[in-house]
C-alpha positions in Angstrom: 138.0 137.5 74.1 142.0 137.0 73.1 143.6 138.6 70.5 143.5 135.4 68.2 139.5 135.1 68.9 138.8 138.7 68.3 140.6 138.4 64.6 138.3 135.0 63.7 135.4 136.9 64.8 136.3 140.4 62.8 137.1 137.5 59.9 133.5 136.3 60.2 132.2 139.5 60.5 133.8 140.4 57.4 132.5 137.5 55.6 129.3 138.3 56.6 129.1 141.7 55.5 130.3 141.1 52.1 127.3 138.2 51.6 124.8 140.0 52.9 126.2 143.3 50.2 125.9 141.3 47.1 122.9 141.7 44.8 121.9 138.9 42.5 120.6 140.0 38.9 121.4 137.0 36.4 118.6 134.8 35.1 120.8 131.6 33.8 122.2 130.8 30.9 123.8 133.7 29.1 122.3 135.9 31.3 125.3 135.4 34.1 126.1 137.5 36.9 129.5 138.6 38.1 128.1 138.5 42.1 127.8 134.9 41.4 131.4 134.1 41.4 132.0 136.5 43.9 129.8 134.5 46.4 131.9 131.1 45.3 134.8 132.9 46.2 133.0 134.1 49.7 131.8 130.4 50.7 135.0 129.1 49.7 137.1 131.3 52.0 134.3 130.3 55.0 135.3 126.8 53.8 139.0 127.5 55.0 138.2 128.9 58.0 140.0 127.3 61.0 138.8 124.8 63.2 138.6 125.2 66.9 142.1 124.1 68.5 142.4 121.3 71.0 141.9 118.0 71.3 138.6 117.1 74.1 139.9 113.6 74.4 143.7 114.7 75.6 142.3 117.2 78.1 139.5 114.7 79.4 141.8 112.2 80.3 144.1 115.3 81.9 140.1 115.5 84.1 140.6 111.6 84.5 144.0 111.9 85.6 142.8 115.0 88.3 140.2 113.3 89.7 142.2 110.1 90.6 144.7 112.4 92.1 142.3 114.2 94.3 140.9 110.9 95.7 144.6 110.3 96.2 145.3 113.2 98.1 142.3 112.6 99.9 143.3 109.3 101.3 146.9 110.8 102.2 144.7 113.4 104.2 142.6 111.2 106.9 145.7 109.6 107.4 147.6 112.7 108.4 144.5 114.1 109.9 144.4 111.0 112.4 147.8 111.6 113.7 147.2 115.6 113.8 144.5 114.9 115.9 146.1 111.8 118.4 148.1 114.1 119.9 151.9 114.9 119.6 154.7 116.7 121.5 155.8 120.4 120.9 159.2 119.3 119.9 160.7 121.8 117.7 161.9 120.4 114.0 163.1 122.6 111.1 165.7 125.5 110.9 162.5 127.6 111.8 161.3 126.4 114.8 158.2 124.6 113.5 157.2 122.7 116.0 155.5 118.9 114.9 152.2 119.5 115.9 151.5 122.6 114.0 153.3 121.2 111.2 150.9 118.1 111.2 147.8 120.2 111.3 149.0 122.3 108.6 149.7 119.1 106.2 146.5 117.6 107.2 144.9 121.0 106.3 147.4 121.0 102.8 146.7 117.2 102.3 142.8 118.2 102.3 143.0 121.3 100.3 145.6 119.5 97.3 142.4 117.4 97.3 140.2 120.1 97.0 141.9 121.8 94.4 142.8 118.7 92.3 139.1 117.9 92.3 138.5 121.4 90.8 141.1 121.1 88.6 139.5 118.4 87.1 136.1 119.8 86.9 137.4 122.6 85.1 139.4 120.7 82.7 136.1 118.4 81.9 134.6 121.8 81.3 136.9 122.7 78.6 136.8 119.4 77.0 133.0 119.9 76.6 133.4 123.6 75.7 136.0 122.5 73.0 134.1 119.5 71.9 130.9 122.0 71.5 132.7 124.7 69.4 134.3 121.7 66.9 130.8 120.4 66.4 129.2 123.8 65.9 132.2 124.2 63.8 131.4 121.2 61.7 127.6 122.3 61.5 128.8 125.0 59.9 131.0 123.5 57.5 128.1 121.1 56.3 125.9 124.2 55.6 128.7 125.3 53.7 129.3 122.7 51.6 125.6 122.4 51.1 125.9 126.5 49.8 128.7 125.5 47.5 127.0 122.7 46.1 123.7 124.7 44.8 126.4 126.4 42.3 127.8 125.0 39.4 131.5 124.0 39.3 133.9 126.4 38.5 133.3 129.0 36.6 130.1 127.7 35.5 128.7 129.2 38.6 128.6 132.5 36.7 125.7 131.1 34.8 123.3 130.4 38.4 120.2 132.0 38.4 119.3 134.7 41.2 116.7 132.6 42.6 119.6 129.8 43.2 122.2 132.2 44.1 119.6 133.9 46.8 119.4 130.4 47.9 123.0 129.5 48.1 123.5 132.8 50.0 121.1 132.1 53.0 122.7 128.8 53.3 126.3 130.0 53.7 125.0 132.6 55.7 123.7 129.8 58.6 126.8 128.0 57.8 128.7 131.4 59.2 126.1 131.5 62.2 127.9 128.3 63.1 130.9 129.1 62.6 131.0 132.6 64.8 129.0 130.0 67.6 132.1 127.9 67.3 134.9 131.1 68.5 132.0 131.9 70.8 131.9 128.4 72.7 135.6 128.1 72.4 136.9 131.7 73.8 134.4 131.4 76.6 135.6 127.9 77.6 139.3 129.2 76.9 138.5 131.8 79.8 136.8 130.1 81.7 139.8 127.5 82.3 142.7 130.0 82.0 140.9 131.8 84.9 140.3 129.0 87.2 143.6 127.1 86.9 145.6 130.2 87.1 144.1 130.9 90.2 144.6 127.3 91.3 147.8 127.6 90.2 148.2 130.9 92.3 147.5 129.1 95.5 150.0 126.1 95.2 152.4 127.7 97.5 154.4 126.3 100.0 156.9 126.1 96.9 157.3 129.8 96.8 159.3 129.8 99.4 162.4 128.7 97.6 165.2 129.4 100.6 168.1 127.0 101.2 166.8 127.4 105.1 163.7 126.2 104.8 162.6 122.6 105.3 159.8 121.6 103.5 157.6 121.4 106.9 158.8 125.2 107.1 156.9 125.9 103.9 154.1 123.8 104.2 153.8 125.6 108.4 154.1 129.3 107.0 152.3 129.0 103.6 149.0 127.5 105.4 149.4 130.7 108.5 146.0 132.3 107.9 144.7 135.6 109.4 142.0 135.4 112.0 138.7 136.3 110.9 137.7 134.3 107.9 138.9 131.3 106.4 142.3 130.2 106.5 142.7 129.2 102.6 141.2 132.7 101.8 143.1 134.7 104.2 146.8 133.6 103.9 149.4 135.9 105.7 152.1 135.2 103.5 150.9 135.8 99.5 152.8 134.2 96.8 154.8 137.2 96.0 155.6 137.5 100.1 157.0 133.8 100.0 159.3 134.7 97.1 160.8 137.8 98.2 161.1 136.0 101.7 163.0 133.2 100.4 165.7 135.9 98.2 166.2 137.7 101.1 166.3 134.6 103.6 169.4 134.1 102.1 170.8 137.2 101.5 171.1 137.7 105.2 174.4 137.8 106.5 175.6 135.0 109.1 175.2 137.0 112.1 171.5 138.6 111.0 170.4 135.1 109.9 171.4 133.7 113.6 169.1 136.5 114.9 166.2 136.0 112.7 166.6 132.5 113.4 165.7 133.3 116.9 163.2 135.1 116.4 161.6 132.6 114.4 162.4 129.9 116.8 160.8 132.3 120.1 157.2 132.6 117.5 154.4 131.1 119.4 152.4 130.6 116.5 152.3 129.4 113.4 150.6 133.2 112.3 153.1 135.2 114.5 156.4 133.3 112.4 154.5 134.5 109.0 153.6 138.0 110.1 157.8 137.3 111.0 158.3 136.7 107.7 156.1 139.2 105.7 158.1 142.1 107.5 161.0 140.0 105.8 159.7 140.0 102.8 158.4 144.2 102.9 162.4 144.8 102.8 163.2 146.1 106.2 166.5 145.4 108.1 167.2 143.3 110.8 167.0 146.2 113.7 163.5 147.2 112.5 162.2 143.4 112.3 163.8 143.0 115.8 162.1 145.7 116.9 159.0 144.6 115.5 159.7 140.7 116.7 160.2 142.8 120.6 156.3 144.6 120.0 154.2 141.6 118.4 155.8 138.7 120.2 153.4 139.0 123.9 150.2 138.8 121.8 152.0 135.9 119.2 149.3 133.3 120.7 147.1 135.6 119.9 145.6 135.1 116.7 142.7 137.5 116.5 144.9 140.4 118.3 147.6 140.1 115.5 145.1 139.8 113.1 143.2 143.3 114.2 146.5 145.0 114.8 148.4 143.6 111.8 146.1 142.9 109.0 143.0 145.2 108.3 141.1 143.1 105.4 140.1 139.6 105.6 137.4 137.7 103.9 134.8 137.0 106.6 133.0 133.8 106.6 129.5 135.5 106.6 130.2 138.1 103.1 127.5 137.3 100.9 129.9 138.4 97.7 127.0 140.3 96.4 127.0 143.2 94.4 126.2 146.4 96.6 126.4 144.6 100.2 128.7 147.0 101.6 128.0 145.3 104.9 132.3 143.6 105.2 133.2 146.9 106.9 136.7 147.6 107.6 137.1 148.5 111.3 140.0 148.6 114.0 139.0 149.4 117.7 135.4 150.4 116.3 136.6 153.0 113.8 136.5 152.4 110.4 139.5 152.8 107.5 137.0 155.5 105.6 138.3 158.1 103.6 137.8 162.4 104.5 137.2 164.6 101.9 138.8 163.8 98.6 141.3 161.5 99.5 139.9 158.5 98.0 143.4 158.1 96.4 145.3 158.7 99.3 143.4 156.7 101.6 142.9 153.4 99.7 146.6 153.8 99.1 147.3 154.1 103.1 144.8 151.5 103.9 146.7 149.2 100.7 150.1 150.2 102.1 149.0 148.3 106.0 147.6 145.4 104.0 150.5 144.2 102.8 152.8 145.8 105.4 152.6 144.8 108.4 155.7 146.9 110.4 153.4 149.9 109.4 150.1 148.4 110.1 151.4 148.3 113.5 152.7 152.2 113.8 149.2 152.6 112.4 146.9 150.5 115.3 149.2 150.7 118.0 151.7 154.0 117.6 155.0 151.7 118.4 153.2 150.9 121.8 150.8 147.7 121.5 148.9 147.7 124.8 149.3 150.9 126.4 145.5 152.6 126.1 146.8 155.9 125.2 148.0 154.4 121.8 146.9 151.1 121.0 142.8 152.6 121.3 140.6 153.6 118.1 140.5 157.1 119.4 145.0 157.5 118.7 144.3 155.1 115.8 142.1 157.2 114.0 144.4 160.7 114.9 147.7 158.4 113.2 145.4 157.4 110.1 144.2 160.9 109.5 147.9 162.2 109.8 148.8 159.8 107.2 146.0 160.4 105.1 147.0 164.0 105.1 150.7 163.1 104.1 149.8 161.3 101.0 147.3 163.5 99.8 149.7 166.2 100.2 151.9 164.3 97.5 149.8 165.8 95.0 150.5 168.9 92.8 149.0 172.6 94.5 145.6 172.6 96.1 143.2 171.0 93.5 140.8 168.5 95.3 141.7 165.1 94.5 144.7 163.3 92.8 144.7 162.4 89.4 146.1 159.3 87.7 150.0 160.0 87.2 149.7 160.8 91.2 147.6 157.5 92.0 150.6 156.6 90.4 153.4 157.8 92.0 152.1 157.3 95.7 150.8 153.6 95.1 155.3 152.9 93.8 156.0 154.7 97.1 154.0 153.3 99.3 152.7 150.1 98.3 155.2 148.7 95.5 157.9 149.4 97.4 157.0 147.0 100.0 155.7 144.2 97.8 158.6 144.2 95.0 156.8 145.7 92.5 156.5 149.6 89.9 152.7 150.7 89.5 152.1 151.4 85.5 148.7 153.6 85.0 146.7 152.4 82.4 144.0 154.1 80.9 140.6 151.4 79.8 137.8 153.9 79.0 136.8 151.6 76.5 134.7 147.8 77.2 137.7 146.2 75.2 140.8 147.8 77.3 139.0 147.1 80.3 138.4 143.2 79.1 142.3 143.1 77.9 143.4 144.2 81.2 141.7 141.3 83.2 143.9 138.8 83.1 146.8 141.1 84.4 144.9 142.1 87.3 143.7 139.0 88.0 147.1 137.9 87.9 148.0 140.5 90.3 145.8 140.2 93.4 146.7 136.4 93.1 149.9 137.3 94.0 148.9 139.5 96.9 149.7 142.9 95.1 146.4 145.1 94.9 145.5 147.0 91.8 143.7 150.4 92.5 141.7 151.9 90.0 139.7 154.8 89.1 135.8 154.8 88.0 133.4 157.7 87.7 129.9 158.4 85.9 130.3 160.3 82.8 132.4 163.5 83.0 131.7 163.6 87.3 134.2 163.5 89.5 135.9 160.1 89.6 136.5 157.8 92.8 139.6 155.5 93.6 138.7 151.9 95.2 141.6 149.1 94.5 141.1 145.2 93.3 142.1 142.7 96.3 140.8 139.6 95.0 138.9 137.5 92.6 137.2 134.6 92.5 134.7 132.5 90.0 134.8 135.4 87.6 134.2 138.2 90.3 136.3 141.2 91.4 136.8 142.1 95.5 136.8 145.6 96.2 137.8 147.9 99.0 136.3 151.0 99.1 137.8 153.6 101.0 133.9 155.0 102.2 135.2 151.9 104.4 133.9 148.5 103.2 134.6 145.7 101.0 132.0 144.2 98.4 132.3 142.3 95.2 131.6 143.2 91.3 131.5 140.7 88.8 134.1 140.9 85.8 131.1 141.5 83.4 129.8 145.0 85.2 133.5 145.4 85.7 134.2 145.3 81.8 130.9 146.9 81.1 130.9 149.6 83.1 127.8 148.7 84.8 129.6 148.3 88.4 127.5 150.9 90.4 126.9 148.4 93.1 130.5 149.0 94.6 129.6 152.8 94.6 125.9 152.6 95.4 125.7 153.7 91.3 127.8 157.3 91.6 130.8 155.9 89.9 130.3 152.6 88.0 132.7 152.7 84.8 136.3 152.7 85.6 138.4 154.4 83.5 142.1 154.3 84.5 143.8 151.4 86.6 147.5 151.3 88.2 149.1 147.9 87.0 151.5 146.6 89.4 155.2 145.1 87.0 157.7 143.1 88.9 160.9 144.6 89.7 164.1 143.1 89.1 165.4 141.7 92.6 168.5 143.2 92.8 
């Protein structure tokens, strides 16, 4: 609930209380009661309380206007889908080598999504006009039963004079006139968050914009923003998050003539749409030239290789086959057969290692491969586990003496060194023991994991030991985890807020009590 809707409802509340305190002892006429004019007062401030904002018939026609734009897009779709699928040259177009044909696929694939997403846009607009136009009828319900309290009493202060028996009934009546009222913020906050959750994500994934460089044509965006890791589906899985396509485009133009010329090459040599963004994300991590060229050197023989660079580059995806239920800890994370799982108490250090890869994809490499993709002795599960524990072991060692575990402030400090550092952004911990801090806090992490910056977080049961897992994503009102015992699973916000999330930690740590909030940093 916001701010503004909490206050109406404490209001209410408040209301309430004070009717349901008063006693009623007058018999009429002389015989007056001072509780009398203390309930006018009572119904009269009820009276004054706000309506529900928003107007249902404005945002239905927005739905109106949606809709038509989605069967719009949809048109502009089968037409570029025919010519994506007649057949075209590889001739190169763009300053970044995109060549036509994957630049026709992808805007047949954008052309279908912008479709996709305008008709959801609309059904969650039409949604809100309902919700709003429920909570204003409610409202008015309430208002009626209001009016109907006020007018048992005598005018003015006449009303002093009421008997109790009238009073009693003038009471009840305002009373159901509040039970409408506090059904109206209900209706309204619920469709409020509902909408402001589902467009914000919409709005999230409108990104070939992002990518706001003066060396970027449009079919350059529209090619690197719609690069999808292998594995799961393409809209769910994009290489490049928002925040990667902005701090690509500031830095695409900071280059200097002679390292722009280079990465030019390198992005003209790509042989794939995925290998160019995986191109980009190092880019966008903040590494120099040599170490991108370097990279550029290791990745490029496996660049038409989508499920290689996929395995090697990026360890989560959203598989096609995860139920998103609560507890299926099936979506196991794996490279070469061994799994990203956590040793000891390292839950902190580990999800931070295994975060760290996910968005960084020059050290996802040393991780899988050692610096030598392809040679056995390096690129196997066997050296790939020996690197992972090595790194687990130099993060946990961040912490201070020999205590098992790492508490907050250190969750803190190690996710700004090795995960904010690479995605533009400073960690903030946050403490939410409480339902409400946990609730306020939603919005931001949602906000974050659309963006492609994970949020870890700690839960625990009562006063036990506590566990670290990270946000990666959300979707219709539920929460993606990783756990570093080595899987991914889904919590819905309402366990989340509640506490009641044991199904991520088969029920040993279901209330989380501390999260690290990524905050952009100033690009310098």
């Amino acid at each position: 609930m916001t701010a503004l809707g909490r206050r109406r409802k404490d209001h209410l509340d408040t209301l309430r209380g004070k009717l349901e305190e008063l006693e009623f002892h007058g018999k009429g006429g002389f015989d007056g009661d001072e509780s009398n004019l203390v309930l006018t007062r009572l119904i009269q401030q009820a009276l004054d309380f706000p309506a529900p904002e928003g107007s249902p018939d404005e945002v239905a026609a927005k739905a109106a206007a949606y809709r038509r734009a989605a069967a719009v897009a949809d048109e502009v779709g089968a037409g570029v889908r025919a010519v994506a699928t007649a057949g075209l040259p590889a001739t190169w177009i763009g300053e970044a080598g995109s060549k036509a044909s994957d630049v026709t696929k992808a805007a047949a694939r954008n052309a279908e999504q912008m479709a996709e997403k305008f008709g959801t846009a609309a059904r969650e607009l039409a949604l809100l006009a309902e919700g709003i136009d429920t909570a204003q009828s409610k409202h008015g319900f309430g208002l009626d039963a209001l009016r109907t309290a006020r007018g048992m009493l005598p005018d003015g202060g006449n009303a002093f004079f009421a008997p109790a028996e009238t009073a009693g009934r003038a009471r009840q009546a305002a009373l159901d006139g509040l039970r409408y009222l506090e059904s109206g913020v209900t209706v309204a906050e619920a469709a409020g968050e509902r909408a402001e959750r589902e467009l914000d994500k919409l709005t999230s994934e409108a990104r070939a914009g992002r990518l706001d460089s003066r060396h970027m044509t449009d079919a350059d965006r529209i090619v690197l923003a719609d690069a999808g890791a292998w594995g799961g589906d393409r809209a769910e899985n994009e290489i490049l998050s928002t925040g990667d396509l902005e701090r690509a485009g500031l830095r695409l133009d900071r280059l200097s003539a002679g390292d722009r010329a280079a990465y030019d090459k390198l992005l003209d040599a790509a042989k794939s749409p995925q290998e160019r963004a995986y191109l980009m994300k190092a880019l966008a991590a903040g590494y120099p030239m040599p170490t991108i060229t370097d990279f550029a050197r290791k990745i490029h023989p496996y660049g038409d290789r989508p499920a290689w660079l996929q395995q090697h580059l990026t360890p989560i995806v959203t598989r096609r086959d995860d139920s998103r239920v609560s507890g299926d800890s099936s979506q196991t994370v794996t490279f070469d057969g061994r799994e990203w799982e956590q040793e000891g108490n390292t839950c902190v250090a580990f999800s931070t290692v295994t975060m760290h890869a996910q968005t960084d994809p020059v050290y996802a490499l040393e991780l899988t491969t050692g610096g030598h993709p392809g040679d056995p002795e390096h690129d196997s599960g066997a050296a790939f586990e020996e690197r992972l524990r090595a790194e687990e072991s130099r993060v946990y060692a961040r912490r201070e003496g020999d205590k098992e575990g790492m508490n907050g402030a250190e969750g803190e400090m190690v996710a700004d060194e090795e995960i904010g550092a690479h995605t533009g952004t400073d960690y903030e911990l946050r403490f939410v023991e409480s339902e409400q801090a946990r609730k306020d806090a939603l919005p931001a992490i949602r906000d974050a994991v659309n963006n492609g910056q994970p949020v870890p977080f700690g839960a625990r049961k009562d006063d036990q030991f506590g566990h670290q897992m990270v946000v990666i994503g959300q979707d219709g009102g539920k929460l993606q985890i990783y756990n570093p015992w080595g899987y991914t699973t889904w919590v819905s916000e309402e366990d989340f807020v509640n506490g009641t999330m044991g199904g991520a930690t088969d029920g040993r740590h279901p209330t989380p009590t501390d999260i690290q909030l990524p905050k952009q940093k100033p690009q310098p």
